[in-house]
N, C-alpha and C positions, 0 to 999 in steps of 0.2 A: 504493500500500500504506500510504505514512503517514496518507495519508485517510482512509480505510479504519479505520486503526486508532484516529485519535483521535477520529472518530464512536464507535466501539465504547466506548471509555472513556469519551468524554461520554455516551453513554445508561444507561451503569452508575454512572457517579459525579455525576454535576451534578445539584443543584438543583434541581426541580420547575420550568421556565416559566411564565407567565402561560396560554398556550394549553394545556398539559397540566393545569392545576388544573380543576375544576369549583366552580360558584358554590357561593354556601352553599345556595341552593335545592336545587341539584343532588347536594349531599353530605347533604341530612336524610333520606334514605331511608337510608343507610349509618350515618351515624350512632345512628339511630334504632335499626337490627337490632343495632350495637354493646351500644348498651343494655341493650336485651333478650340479646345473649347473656352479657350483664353479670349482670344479674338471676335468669336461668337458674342462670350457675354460681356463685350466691349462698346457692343453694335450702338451707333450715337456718342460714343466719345472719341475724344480727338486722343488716336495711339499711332504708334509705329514701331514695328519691328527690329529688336537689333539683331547681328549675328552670332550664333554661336561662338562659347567661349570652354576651348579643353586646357585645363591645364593639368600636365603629365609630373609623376612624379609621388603622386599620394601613396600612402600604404594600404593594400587590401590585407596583407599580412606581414609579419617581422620582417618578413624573407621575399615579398615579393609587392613589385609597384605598380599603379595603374593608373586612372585618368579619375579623371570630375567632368561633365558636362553642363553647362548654364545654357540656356536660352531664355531670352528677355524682351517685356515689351515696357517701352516706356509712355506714357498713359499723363495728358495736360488736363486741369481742372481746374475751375476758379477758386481762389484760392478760398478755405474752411472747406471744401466741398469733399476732401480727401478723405474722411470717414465714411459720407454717403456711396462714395462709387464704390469703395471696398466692401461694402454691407450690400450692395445691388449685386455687384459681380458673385459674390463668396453665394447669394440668394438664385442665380442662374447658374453656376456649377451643377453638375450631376448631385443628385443624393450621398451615390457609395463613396462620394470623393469626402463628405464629412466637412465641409467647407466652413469657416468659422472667424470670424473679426473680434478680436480682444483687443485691448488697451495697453500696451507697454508702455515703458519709459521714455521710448522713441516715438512715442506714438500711437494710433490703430496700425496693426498685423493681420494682416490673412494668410490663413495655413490652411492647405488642404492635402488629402493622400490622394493621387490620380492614378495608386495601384506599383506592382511591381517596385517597389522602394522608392517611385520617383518622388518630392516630394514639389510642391507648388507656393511660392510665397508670396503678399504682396506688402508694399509699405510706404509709406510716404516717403520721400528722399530731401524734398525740400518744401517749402509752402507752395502748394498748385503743381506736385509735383508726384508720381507713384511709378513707380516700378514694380511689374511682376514677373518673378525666375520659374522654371522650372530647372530642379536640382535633381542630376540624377547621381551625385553621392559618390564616393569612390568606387570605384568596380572596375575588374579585371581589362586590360587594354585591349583591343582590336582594329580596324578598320570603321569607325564610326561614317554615319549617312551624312551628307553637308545640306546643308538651307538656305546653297546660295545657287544662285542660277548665273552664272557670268556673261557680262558682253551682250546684252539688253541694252538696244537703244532707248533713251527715256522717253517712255510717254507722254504722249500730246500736253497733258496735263501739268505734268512736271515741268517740258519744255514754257510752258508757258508762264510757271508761276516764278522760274529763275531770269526767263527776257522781262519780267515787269519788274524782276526786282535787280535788273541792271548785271545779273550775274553771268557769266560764261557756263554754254550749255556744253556737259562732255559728250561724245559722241558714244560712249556705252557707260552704261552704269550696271553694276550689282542685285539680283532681286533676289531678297530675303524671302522664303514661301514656305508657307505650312498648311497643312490638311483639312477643312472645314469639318462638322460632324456630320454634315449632308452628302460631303466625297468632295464640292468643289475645292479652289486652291485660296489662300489669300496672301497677299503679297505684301511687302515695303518696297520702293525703292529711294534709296537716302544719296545724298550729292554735300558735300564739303563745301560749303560753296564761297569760301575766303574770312578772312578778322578782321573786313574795314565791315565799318557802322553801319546799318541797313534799317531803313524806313520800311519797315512792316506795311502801312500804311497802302504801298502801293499795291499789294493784293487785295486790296477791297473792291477794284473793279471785274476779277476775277468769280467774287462770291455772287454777283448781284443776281445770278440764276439758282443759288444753291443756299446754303443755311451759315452762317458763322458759330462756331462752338466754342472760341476762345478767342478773344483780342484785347491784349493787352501791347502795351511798348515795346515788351520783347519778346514775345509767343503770341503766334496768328496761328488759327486752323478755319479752314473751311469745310463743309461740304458739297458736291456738287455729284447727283446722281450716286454713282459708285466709286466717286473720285472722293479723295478725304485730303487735303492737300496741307501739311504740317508745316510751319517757321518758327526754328528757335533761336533766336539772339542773344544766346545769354552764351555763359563762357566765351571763348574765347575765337568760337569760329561760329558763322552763320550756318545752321544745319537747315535744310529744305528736305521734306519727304513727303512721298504720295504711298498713299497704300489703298487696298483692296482688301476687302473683308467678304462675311461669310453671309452679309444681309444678300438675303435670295432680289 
């Protein structure tokens, strides 16, 4: 019976094993629909995609090393509003995911399980400001899936919202994509687009067919149709992105 019982306890309380993890190859299909139901319960705020981040070198065991995977979307709000999206978004996650908004020190936190060890976080980063990862933990190293689509001419859209804003259009850019829970795809694609000072301002003749979702001095987002068109001026460089999401 004592056997018995401290099996029981170790399968509810211990620690993931090296044999219970799955590679990161094996965890990017989880990840990936994490994503996308990230993206999903996004739908009407101003987000954009970044791209995966491995860093190598973690320990799965004394003896042996492996990777971490992050994928992130970074998510504008007016600012005090960074509790309410957290509690919408954590409110449209799956059930099984267990999704849940608590009060830290830092802040409100969202933490959800999206299964397979991955785990899902969101949090304010700055005022008007949230980020959300999916973490998929140290695990054994392989050939992981990428989320980037290279050498994509920028969309009309894009093209346009970098000519009003006086900036140099590249002739390919990068598209960040991930899985819908419908099967379609959703995209970012993001452009550097220099450190001299930039009148936000002049995308508002761009919005005048579609909705604005943020305008302040130094972060613009619009929408237009399926187009979502992001400006952030803050740091040190002007970042432009357009993305595509999972609204049918």
């Amino acid at each position: 019976m004592l056997l018995a019982g401290l099996a029981w306890w170790s399968a509810r309380t211990d620690e993931p094993t090296v044999r219970e993890q799955r590679t990161i190859e094996q965890a990017a299909p989880v990840v990936d629909a994490a994503v996308g139901q990230l993206v999903a319960a996004l739908d009407g705020a101003a987000w954009a995609m970044t791209p995966s981040h491995t860093e190598r070198g973690c320990r799965v065991t004394p003896v042996s090393t492996g990777a971490e995977v992050t994928r992130g979307i970074d998510v504008l709000v007016v600012e005090g509003g960074e509790r309410d999206l957290l509690s919408r978004v954590a409110d449209a996650l799956p059930r099984r995911w267990r999704a849940g908004v608590r009060d830290a020190a830092e802040g409100p936190l969202l933490r959800a399980d999206a299964g397979e060890f991955v785990l899902v976080e969101g949090e304010s980063t700055s005022p008007g400001r949230i980020r959300f990862a999916v973490l998929t933990g140290c695990r054994p190293t392989d050939s992981a899936s990428g989320d980037l689509l290279p050498g994509n001419p920028p969309e009309p859209a894009l093209r346009a919202a970098l000519q009003a804003l006086g900036r140099p259009v590249p002739e390919h850019v990068d598209r960040i994509w991930t899985s819908c829970p419908g099967g379609a795809k959703a995209w970012t694609e993001r452009v550097a687009a220099g450190p001299e000072p930039a009148s936000l301002s002049a995308l508002a003749p761009l919005a005048a067919a579609g909705t604005v979702v943020v305008d302040t001095p130094e972060v613009y987002a619009h929408r237009s149709g399926s187009d979502l068109i992001v400006a952030d001026a803050t740091g040190d460089q002007l970042h432009v992105m357009l993305s595509s999401g999972c609204a049918e």
